[in-house]
NUGU-248963 format. One record per residue (C-alpha): x, y, z. Coordinates in Angstrom, 3 decimals, m for minus. Each point is the difference from the previous one (the first is absolute). Example, Ala and Ser with C-alpha at 12.3 -4.5 7.8 and 13.67 -1.06 7.14 Angstrom:
residues 2
px: 12.300 py: m4.500 pz: 7.800;
px: 1.370 py: 3.440 pz: m0.660;
end
This chain:
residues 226
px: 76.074 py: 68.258 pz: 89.150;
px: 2.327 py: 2.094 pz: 1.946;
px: 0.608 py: m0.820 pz: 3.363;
px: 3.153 py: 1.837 pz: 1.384;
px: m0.327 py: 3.751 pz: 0.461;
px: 1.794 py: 2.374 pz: 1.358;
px: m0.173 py: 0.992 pz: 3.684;
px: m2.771 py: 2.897 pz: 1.053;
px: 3.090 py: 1.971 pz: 1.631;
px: 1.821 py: m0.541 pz: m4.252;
px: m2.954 py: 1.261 pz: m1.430;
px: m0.270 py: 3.127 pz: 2.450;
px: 3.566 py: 0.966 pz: m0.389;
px: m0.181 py: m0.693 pz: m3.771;
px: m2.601 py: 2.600 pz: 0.304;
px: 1.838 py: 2.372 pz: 1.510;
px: 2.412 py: m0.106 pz: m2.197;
px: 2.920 py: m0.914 pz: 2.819;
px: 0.783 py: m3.757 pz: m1.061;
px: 3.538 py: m0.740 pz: m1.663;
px: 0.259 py: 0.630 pz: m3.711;
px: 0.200 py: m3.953 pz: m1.090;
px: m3.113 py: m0.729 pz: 2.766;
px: m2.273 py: 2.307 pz: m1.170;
px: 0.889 py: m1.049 pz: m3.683;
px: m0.923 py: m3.251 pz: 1.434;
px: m3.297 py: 0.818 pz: 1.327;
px: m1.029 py: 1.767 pz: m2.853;
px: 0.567 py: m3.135 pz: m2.144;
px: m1.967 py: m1.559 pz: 2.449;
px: m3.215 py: 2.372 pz: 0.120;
px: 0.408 py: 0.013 pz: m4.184;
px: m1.123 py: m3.879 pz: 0.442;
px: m2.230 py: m0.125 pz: 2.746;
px: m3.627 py: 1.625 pz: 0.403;
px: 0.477 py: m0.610 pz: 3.371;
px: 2.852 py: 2.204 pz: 0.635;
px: m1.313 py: 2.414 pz: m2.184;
px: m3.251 py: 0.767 pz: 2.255;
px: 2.084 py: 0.111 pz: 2.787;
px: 2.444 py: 2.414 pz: m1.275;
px: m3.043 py: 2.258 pz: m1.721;
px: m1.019 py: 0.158 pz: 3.859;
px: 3.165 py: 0.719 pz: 1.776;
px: 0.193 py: 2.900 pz: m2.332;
px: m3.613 py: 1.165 pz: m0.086;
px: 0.141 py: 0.052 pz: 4.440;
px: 3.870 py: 2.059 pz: m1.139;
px: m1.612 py: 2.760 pz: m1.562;
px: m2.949 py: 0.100 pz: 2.029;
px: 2.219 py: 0.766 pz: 3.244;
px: 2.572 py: 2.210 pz: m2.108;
px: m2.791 py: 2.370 pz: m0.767;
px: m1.660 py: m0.167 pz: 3.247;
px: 3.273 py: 0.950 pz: 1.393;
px: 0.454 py: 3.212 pz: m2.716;
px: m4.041 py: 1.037 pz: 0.483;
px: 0.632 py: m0.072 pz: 3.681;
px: 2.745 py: 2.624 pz: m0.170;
px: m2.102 py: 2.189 pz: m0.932;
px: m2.824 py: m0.287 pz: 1.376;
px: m1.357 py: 3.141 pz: 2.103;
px: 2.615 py: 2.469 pz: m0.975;
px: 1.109 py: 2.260 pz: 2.310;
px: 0.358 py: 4.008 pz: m0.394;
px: 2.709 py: 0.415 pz: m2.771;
px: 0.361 py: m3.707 pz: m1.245;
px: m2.756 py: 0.829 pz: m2.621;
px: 2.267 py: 1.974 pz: m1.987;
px: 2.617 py: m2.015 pz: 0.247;
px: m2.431 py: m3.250 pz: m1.107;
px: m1.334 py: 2.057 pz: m2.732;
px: 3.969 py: 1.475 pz: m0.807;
px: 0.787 py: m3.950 pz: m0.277;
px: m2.631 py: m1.170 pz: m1.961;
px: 1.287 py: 2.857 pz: m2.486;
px: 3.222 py: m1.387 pz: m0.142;
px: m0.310 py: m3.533 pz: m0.268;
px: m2.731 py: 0.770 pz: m2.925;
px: 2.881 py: 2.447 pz: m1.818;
px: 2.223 py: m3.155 pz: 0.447;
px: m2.269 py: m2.227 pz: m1.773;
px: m0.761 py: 2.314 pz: m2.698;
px: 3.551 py: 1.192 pz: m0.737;
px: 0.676 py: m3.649 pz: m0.400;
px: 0.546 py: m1.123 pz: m3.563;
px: 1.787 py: m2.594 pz: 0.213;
px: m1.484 py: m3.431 pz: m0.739;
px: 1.071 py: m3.625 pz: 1.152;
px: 0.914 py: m2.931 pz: m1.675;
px: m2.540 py: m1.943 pz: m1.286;
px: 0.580 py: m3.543 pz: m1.540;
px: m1.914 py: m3.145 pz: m1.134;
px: 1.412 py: m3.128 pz: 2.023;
px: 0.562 py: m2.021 pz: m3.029;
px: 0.751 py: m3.727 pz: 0.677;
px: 3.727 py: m1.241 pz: 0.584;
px: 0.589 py: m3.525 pz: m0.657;
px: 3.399 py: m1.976 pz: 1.163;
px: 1.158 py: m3.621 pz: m1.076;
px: 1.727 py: m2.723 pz: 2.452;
px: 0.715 py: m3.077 pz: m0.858;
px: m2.089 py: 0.003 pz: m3.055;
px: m2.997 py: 1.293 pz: 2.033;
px: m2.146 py: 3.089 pz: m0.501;
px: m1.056 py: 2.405 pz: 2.899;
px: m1.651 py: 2.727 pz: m0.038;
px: 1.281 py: 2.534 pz: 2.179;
px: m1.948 py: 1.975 pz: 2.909;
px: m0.898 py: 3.448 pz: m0.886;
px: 1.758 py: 0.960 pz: 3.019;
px: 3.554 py: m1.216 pz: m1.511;
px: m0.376 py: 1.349 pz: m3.428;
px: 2.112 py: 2.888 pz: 0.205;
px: 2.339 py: m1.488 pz: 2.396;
px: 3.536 py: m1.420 pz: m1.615;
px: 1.125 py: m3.077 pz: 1.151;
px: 3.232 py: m2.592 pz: m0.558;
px: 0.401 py: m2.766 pz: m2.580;
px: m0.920 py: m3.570 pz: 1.878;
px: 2.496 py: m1.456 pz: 1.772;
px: m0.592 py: m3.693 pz: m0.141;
px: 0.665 py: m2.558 pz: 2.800;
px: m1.095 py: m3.736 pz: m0.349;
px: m3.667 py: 0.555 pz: m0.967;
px: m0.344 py: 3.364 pz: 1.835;
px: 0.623 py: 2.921 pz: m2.119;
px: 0.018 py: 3.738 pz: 1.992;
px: 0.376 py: 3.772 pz: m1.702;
px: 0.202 py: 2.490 pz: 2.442;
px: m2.577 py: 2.945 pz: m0.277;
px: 1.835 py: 3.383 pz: 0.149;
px: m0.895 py: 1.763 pz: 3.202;
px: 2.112 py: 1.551 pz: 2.458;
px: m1.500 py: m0.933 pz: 3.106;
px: 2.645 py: m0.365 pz: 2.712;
px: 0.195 py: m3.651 pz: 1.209;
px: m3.128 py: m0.504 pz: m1.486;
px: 0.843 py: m2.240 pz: m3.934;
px: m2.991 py: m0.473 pz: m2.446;
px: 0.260 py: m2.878 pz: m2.284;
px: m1.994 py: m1.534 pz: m3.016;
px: 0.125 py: m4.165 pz: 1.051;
px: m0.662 py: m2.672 pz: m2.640;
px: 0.067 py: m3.567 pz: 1.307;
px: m0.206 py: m2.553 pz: m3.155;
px: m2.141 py: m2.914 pz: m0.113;
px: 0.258 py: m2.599 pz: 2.405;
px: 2.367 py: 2.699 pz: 1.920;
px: 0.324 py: 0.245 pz: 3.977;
px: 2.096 py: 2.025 pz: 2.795;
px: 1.456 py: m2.290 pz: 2.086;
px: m1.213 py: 0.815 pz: 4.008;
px: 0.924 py: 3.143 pz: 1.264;
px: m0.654 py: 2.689 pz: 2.581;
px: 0.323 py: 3.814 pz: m0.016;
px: 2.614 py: 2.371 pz: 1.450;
px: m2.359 py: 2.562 pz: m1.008;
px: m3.154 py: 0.004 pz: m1.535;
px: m1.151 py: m0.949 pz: m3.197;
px: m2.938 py: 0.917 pz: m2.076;
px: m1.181 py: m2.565 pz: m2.395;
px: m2.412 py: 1.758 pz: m2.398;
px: m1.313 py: m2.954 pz: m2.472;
px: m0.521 py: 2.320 pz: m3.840;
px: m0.747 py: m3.475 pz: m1.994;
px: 0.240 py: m3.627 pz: 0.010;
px: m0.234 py: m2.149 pz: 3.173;
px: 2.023 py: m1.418 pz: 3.033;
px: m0.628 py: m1.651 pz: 3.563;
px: 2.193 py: m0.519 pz: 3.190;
px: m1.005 py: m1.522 pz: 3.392;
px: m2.558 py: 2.769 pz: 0.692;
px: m2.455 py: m0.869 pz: m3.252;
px: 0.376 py: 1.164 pz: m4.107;
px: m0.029 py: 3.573 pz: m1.507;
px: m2.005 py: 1.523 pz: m2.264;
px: 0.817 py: 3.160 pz: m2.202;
px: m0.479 py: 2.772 pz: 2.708;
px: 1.413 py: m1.359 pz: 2.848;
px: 1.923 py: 2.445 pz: 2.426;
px: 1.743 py: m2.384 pz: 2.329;
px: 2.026 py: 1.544 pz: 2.781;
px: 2.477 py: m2.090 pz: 1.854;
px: 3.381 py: 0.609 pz: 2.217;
px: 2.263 py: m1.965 pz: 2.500;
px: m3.208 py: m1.628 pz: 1.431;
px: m0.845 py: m2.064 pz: m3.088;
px: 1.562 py: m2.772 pz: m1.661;
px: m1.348 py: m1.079 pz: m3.727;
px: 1.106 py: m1.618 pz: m2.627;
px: m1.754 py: 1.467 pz: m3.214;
px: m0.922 py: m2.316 pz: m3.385;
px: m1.700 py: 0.146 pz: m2.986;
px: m1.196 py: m2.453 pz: m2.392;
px: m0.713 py: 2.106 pz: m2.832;
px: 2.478 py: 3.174 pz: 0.734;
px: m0.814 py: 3.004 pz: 1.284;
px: 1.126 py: 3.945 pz: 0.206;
px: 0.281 py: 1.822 pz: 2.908;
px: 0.854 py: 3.548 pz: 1.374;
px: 2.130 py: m0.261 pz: 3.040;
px: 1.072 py: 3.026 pz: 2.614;
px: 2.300 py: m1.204 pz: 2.641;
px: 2.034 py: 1.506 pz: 2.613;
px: 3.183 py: m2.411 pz: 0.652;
px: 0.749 py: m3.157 pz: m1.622;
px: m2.035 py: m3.478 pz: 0.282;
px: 1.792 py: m2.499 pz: 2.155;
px: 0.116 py: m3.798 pz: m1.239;
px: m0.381 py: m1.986 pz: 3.068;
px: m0.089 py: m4.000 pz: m0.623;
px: 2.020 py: m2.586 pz: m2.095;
px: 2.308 py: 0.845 pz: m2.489;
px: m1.700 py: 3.579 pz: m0.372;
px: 1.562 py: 1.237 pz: 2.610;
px: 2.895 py: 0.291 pz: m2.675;
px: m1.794 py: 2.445 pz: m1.536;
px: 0.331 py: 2.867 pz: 2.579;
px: 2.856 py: 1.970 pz: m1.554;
px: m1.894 py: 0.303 pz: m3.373;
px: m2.899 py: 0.437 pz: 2.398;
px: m0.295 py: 4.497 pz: m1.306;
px: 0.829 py: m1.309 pz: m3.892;
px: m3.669 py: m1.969 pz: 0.453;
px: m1.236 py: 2.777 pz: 0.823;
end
């Protein structure tokens, strides 16, 4: 069962369409996997268009000497617009992408079936391909951690999005489940494992920052991670 959602305040600007390329692609993973999400979302946009056409009927409501013309003038044009229109958009089937690490098969999201990304770049038992989006500072990665696989204890200099597509892993706070969205930044320190491997989707903002033992060592390969 999924137990880590994304915040109200996510969900409403995922809504609105005003969320960062790689976070909304993120959330939309998210509401693909949980019913949850997915009543929430249906509702968010359901109480959108209510107020968007309360605001239009209320524009014109009790039209004053000469705006009736001019309404019925506009409601002429925009129905000439539609019906000079013949152009049609793209339709397509989603078919099912499928990607193999390590020996492992995934099935991608539908979200990130028409999106390109890198080869796997392997490190140790982690294994990253970066997803092609041009997002600012924001990077988008595919992460597959083999069996028996950890990250040694680290913090954030950003944040870091942890979106769990299949598989299984824990850290200090509890396991993971297939669904996940776990948010963290500078004020959380974790050290992820799994026993049976695990892929993830992963958004972050600045590089992770190993913190204890002979991690720390890993700092300067701290943005190759991830």
């Amino acid at each position: 069962m999924i137990k880590h959602h994304p915040s109200e305040t996510l969900l409403k600007q995922y809504c609105d369409a005003s969320l960062a390329t790689s976070l909304s692609l993120a959330v939309s993973i998210h509401v693909d996997m949980c019913p949850v999400c997915q009543a929430k979302v249906a509702k968010i946009e359901a109480s959108n268009a209510n107020a968007l056409f309360s605001e239009d009927t209320a524009q014109f409501e009790k039209p004053q000497t000469g705006q009736t013309e001019l309404l019925e003038e506009f409601e002429l044009n925009v129905l000439d617009m539609i019906t000079s229109d013949d152009s049609i958009d793209e339709v397509y089937e989603v078919e099912p992408v499928s990607i193999k690490v390590n020996e492992h098969n995934y099935q991608l999201p539908r979200a990130l079936t028409r999106i390109s990304h890198s080869k796997f770049t392997q490190v140790g038992k982690l294994a990253r391909s970066r997803i092609a989006l041009d997002d600012g500072p924001l990077r988008s990665s595919l992460l597959h951690i083999d069996a028996g696989g950890e990250i040694p204890e680290h913090t954030h200099t950003g944040f870091e999005v942890t979106l769990l597509l299949d598989g299984e892993f824990s850290d200090e706070d509890g396991s993971y489940v297939p669904g996940d969205f776990i948010w963290q930044d500078g004020s959380h320190q974790h050290t992820p494992l799994t026993k049976d491997g695990c892929l993830c989707f992963t958004v972050v903002s600045s590089a992770l920052h190993f913190n204890k033992g002979f991690s720390k060592l890993l700092n300067p390969i701290g943005n190759l991670i991830y």
